[in-house]
N, C-alpha and C positions, 0 to 999 in steps of 0.2 A: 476788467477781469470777468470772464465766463462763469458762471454760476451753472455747476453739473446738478444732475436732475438724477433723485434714485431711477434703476430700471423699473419699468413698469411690471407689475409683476404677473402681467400675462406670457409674458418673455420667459419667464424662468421656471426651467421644469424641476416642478415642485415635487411630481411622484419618485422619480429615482433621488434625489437628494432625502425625501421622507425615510425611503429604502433604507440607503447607507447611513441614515441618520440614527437607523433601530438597530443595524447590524453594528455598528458602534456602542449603542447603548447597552445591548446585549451580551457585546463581544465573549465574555467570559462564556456564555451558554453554548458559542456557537457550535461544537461540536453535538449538541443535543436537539438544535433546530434547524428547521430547514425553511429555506425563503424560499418564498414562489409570489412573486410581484408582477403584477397587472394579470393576474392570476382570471384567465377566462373561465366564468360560472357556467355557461352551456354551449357550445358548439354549434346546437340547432336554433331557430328564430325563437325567442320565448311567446306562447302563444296558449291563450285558456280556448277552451272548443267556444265556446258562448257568452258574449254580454247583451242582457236584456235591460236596456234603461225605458223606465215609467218618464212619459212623456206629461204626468199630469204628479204633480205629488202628493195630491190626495186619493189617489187612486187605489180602490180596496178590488182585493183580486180574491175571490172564492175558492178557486180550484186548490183541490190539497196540496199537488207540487208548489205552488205559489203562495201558499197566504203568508210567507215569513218575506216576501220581496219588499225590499224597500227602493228606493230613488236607482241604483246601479245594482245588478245582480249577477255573479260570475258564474257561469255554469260549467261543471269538468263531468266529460262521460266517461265511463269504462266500458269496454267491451262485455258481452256474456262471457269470454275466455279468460278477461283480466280480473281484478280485483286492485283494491284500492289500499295502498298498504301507509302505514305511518311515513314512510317516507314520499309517496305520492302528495298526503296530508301537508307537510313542508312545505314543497313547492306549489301547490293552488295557494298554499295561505300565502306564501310570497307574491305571487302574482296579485294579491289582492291588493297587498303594502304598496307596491310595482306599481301599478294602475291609480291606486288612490294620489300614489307620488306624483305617476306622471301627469294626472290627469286634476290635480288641485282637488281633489275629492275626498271627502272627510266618510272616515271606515264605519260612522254611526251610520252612516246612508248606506249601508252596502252589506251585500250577503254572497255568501258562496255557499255553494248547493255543488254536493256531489252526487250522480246517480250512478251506481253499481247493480246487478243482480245477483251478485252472494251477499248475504249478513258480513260485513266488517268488524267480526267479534274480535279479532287482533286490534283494532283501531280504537274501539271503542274501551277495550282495555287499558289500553294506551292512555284515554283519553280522561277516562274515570281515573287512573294511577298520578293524573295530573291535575286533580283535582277541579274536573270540568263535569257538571251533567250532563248525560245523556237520555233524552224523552223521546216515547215516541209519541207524536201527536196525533196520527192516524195510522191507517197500516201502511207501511212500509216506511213512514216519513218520521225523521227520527232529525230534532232538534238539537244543537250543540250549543252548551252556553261555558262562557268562561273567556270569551276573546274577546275583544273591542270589535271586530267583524261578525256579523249573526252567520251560522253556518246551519248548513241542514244537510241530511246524508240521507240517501231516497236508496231505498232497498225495490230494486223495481219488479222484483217477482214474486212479492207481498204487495204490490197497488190492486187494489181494484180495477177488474177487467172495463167493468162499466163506464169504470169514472177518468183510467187511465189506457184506451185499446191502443192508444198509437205508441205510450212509452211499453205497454208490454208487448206489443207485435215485434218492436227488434228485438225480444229473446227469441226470437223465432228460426233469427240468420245464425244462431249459434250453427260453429263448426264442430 
């Protein structure tokens, strides 16, 4: 006699079975909820403008934009037109999760830095109401604490011209 073997359960699609396993569970609600399964997060490639990884890990970095970089550093720019709004905030910090996931990389080694040229006073509202600090460490360069990822928000039309001519020359291409 044949001895059958469970299927392997690479075989077996687990996501639609998951599906009608909640719409069962639920049943009663269902008039009040609505499925959307395998539900695509973004349409376009998920992409941060900038990763700066320290090639040395003792490597101390002077410049103001920099002194908060650790081992991987995510950078997200905004146009002089745009602004960085709490929902922007969302998605870099996901990209950061994203990258640390994809990339075996633990979030104490890593920072995202955003640079804007308006004050982010909605963000930072946001961000004080969520019980996080916000500092600024020098002019324009304003620390965020409160998340397992270090974050920093670069106001770049308060840098110093001296110390930063190249990040403020692109306010120049403003339209």
């Amino acid at each position: 006699m044949e001895q059958q073997t469970a299927p392997s359960s690479s075989h077996i699609p687990w996501h639609p079975a998951f599906v009608q396993a909640l719409k069962l569970e639920l049943e009663q609600y269902k008039d009040a909820l609505e499925f959307q399964s395998e539900y695509q997060l973004n349409a376009e490639p998920l992409e941060i403008d900038l990763v700066i990884v320290k090639k040395e890990a003792g490597l101390v970095i002077e410049k103001n934009i920099a002194q908060v970089f650790k081992g991987v550093n995510l950078l997200e720019f905004k146009s002089p037109e745009d602004y960085f709004s709490v929902y922007d905030f969302y998605k870099v910090l996901s990209y950061a999760y994203l990258y640390a996931a994809l990339n075996k990389t633990n979030t104490r080694d890593m920072t995202v830095s955003v640079i804007e040229t308006r004050h982010p006073r909605d963000l930072f509202a946001y961000l004080e109401g969520e019980n996080c600090a916000v500092s600024e460490t020098s002019a324009g360069v304003y620390v965020v604490s409160g998340y397992p990822v270090a974050i920093q928000v670069i106001e770049s039309k308060k840098l110093p011209l001296e110390e930063n001519l190249w990040l403020k020359g692109l306010q120049q291409f403003s339209i």
